[in-house]
Legacy VTK file of the C-alpha trace (Angstrom):
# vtk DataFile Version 3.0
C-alpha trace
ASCII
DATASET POLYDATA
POINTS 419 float
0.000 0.000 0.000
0.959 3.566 -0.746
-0.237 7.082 0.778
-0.195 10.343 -0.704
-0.178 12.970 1.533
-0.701 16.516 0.253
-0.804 19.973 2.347
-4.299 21.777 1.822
-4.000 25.236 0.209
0.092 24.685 1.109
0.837 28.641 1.054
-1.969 29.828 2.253
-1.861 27.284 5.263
1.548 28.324 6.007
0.557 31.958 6.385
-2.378 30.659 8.983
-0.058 29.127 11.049
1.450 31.742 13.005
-2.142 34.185 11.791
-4.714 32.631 13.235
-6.875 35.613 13.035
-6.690 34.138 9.109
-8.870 31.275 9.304
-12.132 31.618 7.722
-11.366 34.782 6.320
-10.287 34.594 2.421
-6.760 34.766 1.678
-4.419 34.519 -1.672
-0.723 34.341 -1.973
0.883 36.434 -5.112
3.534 34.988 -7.405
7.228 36.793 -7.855
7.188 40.610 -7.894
3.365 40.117 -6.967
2.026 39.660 -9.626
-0.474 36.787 -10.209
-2.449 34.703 -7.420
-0.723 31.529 -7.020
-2.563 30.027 -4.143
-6.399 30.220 -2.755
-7.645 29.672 0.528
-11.590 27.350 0.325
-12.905 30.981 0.850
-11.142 32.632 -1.403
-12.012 30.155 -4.614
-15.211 30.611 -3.629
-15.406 33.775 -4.220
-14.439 33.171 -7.324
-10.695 34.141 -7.762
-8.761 32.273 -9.922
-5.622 30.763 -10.055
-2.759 32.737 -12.100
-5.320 36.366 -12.650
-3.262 39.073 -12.193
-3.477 40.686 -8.795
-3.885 44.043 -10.434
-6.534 43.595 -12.412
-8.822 42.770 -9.346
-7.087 45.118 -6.454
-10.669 46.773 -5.733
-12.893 43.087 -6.009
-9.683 41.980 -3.352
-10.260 45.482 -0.800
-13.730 44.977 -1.085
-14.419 41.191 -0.017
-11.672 41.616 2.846
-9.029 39.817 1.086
-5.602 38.673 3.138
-2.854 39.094 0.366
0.619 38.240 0.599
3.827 38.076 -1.358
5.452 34.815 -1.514
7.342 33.935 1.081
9.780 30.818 0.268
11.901 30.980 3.267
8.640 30.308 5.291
7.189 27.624 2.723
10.647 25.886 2.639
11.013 25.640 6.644
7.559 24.411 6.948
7.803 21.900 4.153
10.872 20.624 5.718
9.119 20.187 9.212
6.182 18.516 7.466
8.095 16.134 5.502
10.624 15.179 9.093
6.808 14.191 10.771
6.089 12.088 7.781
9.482 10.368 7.916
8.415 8.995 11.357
5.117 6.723 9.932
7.774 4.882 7.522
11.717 4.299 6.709
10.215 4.510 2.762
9.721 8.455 1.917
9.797 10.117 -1.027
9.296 13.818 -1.526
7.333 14.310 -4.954
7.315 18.331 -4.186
6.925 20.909 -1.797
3.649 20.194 -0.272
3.377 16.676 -1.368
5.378 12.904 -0.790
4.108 9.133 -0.925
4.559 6.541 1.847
5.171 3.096 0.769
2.918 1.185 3.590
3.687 -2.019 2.934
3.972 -4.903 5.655
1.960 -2.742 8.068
-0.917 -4.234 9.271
-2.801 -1.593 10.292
-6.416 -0.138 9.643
-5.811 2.514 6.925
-8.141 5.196 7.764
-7.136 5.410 11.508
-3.737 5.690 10.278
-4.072 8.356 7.894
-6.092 9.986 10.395
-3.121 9.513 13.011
-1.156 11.225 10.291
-2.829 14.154 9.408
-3.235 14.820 13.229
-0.036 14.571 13.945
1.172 16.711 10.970
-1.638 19.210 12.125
-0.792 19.009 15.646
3.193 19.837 14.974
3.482 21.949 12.289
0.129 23.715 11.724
-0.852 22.398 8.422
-3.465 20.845 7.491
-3.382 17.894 5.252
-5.375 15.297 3.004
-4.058 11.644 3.142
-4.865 9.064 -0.093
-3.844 5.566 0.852
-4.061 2.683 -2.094
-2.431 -0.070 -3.563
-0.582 1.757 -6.179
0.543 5.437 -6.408
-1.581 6.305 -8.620
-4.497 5.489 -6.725
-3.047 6.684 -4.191
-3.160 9.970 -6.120
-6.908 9.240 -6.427
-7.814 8.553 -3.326
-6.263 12.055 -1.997
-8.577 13.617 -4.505
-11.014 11.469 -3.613
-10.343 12.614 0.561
-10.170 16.736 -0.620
-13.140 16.587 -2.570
-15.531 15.807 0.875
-16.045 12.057 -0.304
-13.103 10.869 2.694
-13.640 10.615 5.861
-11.701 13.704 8.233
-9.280 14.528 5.036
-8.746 10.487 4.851
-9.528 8.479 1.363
-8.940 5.139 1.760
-9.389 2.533 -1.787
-8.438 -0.697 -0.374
-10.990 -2.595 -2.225
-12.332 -3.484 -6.066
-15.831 -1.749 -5.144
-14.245 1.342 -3.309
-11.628 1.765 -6.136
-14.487 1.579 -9.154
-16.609 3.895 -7.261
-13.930 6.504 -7.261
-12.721 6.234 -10.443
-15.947 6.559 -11.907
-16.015 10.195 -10.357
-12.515 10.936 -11.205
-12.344 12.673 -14.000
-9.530 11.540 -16.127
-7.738 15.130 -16.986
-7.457 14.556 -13.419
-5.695 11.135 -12.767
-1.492 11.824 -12.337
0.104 10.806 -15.606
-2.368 12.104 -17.925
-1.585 15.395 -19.519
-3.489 18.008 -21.384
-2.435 16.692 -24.806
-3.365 13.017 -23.438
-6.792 14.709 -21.974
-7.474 15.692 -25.240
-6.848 12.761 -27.217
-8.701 10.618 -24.698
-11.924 12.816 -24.956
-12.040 12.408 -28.783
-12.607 8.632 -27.994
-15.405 9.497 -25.303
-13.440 8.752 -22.402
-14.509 11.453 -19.657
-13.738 9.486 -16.694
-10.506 7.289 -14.886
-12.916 4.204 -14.770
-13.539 4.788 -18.720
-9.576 4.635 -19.254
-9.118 1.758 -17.434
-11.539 0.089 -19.882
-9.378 0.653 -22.653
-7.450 -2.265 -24.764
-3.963 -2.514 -23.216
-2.471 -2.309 -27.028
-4.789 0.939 -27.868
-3.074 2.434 -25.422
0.286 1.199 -25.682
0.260 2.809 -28.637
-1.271 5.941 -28.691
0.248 6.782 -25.120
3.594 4.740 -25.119
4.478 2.421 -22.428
4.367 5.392 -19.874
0.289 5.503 -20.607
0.179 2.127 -20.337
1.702 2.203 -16.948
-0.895 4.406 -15.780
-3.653 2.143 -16.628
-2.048 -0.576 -15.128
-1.739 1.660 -11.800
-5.292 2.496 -11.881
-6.244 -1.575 -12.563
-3.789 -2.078 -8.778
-0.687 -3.109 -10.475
2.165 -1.279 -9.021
4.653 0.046 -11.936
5.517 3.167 -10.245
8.479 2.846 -7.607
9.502 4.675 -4.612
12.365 7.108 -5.473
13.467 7.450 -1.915
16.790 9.548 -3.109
15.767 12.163 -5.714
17.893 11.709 -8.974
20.570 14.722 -9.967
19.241 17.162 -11.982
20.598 17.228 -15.899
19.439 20.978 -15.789
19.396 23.199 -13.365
18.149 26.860 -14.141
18.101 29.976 -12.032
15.737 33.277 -13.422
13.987 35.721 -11.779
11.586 38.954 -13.127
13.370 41.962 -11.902
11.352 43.992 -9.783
12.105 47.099 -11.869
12.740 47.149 -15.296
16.759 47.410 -15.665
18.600 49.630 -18.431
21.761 49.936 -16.972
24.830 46.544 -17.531
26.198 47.130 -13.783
22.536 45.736 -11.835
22.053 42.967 -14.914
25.873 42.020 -14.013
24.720 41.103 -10.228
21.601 39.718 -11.502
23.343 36.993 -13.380
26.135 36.879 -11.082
23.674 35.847 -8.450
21.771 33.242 -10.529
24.955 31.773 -11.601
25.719 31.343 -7.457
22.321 29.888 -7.296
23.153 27.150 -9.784
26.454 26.292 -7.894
24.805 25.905 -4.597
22.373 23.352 -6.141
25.230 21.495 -8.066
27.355 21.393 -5.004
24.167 20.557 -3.200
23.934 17.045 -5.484
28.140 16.698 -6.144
28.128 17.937 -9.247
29.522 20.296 -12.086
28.644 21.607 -14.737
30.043 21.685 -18.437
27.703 24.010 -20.417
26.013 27.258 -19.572
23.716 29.334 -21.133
22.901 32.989 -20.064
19.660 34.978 -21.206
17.734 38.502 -21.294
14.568 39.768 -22.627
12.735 42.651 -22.202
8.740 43.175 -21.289
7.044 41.570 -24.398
3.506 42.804 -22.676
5.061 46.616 -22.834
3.983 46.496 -26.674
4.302 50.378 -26.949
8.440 49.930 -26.041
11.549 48.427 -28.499
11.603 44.019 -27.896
14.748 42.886 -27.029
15.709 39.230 -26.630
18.627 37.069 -26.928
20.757 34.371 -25.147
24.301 33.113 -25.454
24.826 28.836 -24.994
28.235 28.012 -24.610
30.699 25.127 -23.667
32.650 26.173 -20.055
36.733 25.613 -20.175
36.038 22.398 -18.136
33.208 20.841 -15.958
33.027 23.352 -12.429
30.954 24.016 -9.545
32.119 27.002 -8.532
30.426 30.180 -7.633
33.391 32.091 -8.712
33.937 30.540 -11.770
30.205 30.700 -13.263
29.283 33.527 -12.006
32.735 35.018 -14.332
31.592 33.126 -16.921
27.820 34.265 -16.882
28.669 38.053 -16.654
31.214 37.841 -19.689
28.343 36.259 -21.464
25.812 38.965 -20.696
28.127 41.421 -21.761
28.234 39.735 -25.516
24.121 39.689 -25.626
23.667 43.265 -23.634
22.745 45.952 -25.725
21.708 49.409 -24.452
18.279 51.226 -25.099
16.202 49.126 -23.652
14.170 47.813 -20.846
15.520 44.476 -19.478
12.669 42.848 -17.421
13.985 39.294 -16.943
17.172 37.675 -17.094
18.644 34.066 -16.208
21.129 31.443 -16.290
20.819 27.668 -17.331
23.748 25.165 -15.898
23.904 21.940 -18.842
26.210 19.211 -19.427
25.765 18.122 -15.955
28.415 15.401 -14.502
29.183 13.776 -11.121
31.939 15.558 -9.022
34.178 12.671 -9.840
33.788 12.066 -13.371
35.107 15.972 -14.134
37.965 15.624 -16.628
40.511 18.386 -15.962
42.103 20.408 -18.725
45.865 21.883 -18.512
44.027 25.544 -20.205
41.883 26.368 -17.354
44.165 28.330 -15.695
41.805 27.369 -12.359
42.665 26.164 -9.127
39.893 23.974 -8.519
40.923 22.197 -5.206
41.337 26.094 -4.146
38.051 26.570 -5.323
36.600 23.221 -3.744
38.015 24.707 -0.269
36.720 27.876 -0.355
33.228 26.731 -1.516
33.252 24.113 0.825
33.643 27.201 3.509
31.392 28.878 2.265
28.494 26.303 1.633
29.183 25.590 5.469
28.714 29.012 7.085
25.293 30.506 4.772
23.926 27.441 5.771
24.365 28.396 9.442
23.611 32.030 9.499
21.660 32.035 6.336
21.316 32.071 2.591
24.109 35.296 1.134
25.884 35.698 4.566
28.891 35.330 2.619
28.863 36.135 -0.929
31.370 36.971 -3.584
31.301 40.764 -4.410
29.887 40.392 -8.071
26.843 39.762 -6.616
26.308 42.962 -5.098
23.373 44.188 -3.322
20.346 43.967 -5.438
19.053 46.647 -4.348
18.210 48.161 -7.807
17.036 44.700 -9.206
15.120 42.882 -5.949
11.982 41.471 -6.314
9.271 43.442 -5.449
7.331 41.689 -2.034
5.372 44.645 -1.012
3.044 42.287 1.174
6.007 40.063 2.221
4.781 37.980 5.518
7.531 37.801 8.632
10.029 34.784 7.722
9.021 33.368 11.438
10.773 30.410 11.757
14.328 31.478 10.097
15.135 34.859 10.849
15.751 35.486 14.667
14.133 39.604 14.739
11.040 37.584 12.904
10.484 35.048 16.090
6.675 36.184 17.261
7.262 37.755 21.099
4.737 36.294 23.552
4.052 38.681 26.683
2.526 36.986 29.272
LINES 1 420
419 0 1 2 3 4 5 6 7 8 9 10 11 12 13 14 15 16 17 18 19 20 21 22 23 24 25 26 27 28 29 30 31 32 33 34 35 36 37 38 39 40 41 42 43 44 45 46 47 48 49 50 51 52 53 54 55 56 57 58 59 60 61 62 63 64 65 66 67 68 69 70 71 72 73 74 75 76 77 78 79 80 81 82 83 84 85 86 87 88 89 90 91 92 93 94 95 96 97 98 99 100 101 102 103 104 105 106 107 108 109 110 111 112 113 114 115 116 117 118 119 120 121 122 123 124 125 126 127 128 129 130 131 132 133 134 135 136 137 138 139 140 141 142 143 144 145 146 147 148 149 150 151 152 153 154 155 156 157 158 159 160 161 162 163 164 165 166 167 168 169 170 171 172 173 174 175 176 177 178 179 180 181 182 183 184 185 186 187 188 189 190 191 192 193 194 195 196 197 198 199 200 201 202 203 204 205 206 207 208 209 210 211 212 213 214 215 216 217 218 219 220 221 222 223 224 225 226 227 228 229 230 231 232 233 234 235 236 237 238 239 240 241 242 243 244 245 246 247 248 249 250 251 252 253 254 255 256 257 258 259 260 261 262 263 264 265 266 267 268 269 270 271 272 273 274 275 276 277 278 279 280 281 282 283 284 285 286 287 288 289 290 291 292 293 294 295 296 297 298 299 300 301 302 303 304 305 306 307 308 309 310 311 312 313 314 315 316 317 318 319 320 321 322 323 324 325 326 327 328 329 330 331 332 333 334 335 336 337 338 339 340 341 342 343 344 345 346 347 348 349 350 351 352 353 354 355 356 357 358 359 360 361 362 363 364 365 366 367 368 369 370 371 372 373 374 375 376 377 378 379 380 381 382 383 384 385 386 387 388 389 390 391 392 393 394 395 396 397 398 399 400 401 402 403 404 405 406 407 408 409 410 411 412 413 414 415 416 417 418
């Protein structure tokens, strides 16, 4: 058996937990440079906000109806994640954490009845952390998936969906719809609805060799899932990234090379800490800029520069070089830069790097002083120590005008209790 546990309106529960003035009252968390709603509390969907409109656009609808808004806070969401996903290690030594507010428990030899356990779970999660969660337990993890939906939708019992059975597991998948079950994508949705199929149950009917080869063996997989035949493993360690990008929408619209030179300087650190973060370098890069393409009325501006590094490196100091030399080839002046970013490729293990006698690098130099520095951010915090091409960011920040208190990482944020 497998359970999928999923946190409930994930950034909008993580602002309730240290606001609990926010419960029952509608609330909606902005994307970067606040700009489009990203996440809806129950209340606030049903007021009929949608996912990804443009906060702008309904500022007065927002002030009217008493709306909570906040600017994404990812420090908070991280922490929180992190807590929720060290109470869900304790249930079982098989974990595997699919995203932020989601991760599947492989169940099996427990013997156990299901629905008090995922009920012990979300209790405990709720009890520790704050959030709120809905727990989908199955034979496969793709019902698994189902049965969550099957728990958020009202049809579980306390936030608990439980398909342990042939008549529980028909019953559900007859409601499911199937642009709904994990695996099947938009183009899939669309191909499946030509032949009439609306629902999971109806895909499951299919012929195994229809499928097979209209949707490739990974479609076929799917169905097998949903008919209780586990083809989906646990991935317990999360495989290396082969890409690894870093880009951000500047908060203000950038003319100037010195504030694009940080900009990239500081993705470009961003990609090292995740490569060192899995042991690994990288070979290629590939550095990009664009202007607003929505600002129709100014002169469009885009261009990036792919290129192969001297050898295979993980180090800040070294991309970052590399990244703003780039941006100096594709910069040209006049215009209104409102996005930049970098792309790390040709990604290798730390010990597979083949030198070269050109470099002109130190790179057990490097390797030390990374290693340094990787050791004392992570203590004091993200940027503690930085290397100077990264500057401030003042002129290139995101904009978080509505930017929640990072409570649970940043000591002046700790909440004061006076008793």
């Amino acid at each position: 058996m497998y359970a999928l546990v999923d946190c409930n309106n994930f950034y909008v529960s993580c602002e309730r937990v240290f606001r609990p003035d926010l419960n029952g009252r509608p609330v909606v968390v902005l994307s970067n440079n606040d700009g489009c709603i990203i996440a809806r509390s129950n209340e606030a969907k049903e007021l009929g906000i949608r996912m990804g409109e443009p906060a702008f656009k309904i500022a007065d609808f927002l002030q009217q109806n008493q709306v909570a808004v906040f600017s994404s806070n990812y420090a908070l969401y991280g922490d929180l994640s992190h807590r929720v996903m060290s109470i869900l290690g304790r249930f079982t030594p098989e974990l595997e954490i699919y995203s932020i507010d989601e991760a599947f428990l492989g169940l099996a030899g427990l013997n156990v009845d299901w629905e008090d356990y995922g009920r012990k779970i979300r209790e405990t999660v709720l009890r520790h952390v704050g959030i709120p969660v809905s727990v989908g337990i199955a034979p496969t993890k793709v019902l698994a998936k189902a049965a969550n939906h099957h728990a958020k939708k009202g049809r579980g019992k306390q936030g608990v969906g439980v398909l342990d059975s042939p008549e529980k597991i028909e019953a559900a998948l007859k409601e499911l719809p199937v642009d709904e079950v994990w695996g099947i994508g938009r183009q899939y949705t669309k191909l499946l609805k030509a032949q009439q199929v609306e629902t999971a149950w109806e895909f499951r009917q299919l012929d195994d060799d229809w499928v097979r080869r209209r949707m490739t063996v990974v479609g076929l997989r799917v169905k097998k899932e949903l008919e209780g035949i586990a083809c989906l493993e646990m991935e317990l360690i999360p495989p290396a990234k082969k890409v690894i990008c870093t880009s951000r929408s500047f908060g203000a619209d950038q003319t100037d090379l010195g504030p694009l030179e940080e900009a990239v300087a500081t993705f470009a650190a961003r990609c090292a800490e995740k490569l060192r973060r899995q042991r690994s370098c990288a070979g290629m890069m590939m550095v990009f800029l664009h202007t607003n393409g929505f600002k129709e009325d100014e002169p469009q501006y885009a261009k990036n520069l792919v290129f192969k590094l001297p050898a295979a490196t993980n180090s800040t100091i070294e991309l970052a070089r590399h990244a703003r030399a780039a941006l100096r080839v594709i910069y040209k002046k006049g215009y209104r830069y409102k996005k930049a970013g970098v792309i790390v490729m040709g990604i290798v293990p730390e010990e597979r790097v083949q030198g070269s006698l050109f470099s002109g690098v130190d790179e057990a130099k490097h390797a030390a002083v990374m290693k340094q520095i990787d050791r004392i951010n992570a203590k004091y915090g993200r940027d503690t120590i930085k290397i100077a091409a990264q500057g401030s960011g003042e002129k290139w920040k995101l904009r978080r005008q509505k930017l929640s208190p990072c409570y649970t990482t940043r000591w002046e944020d700790i909440i004061k209790v006076r008793v």
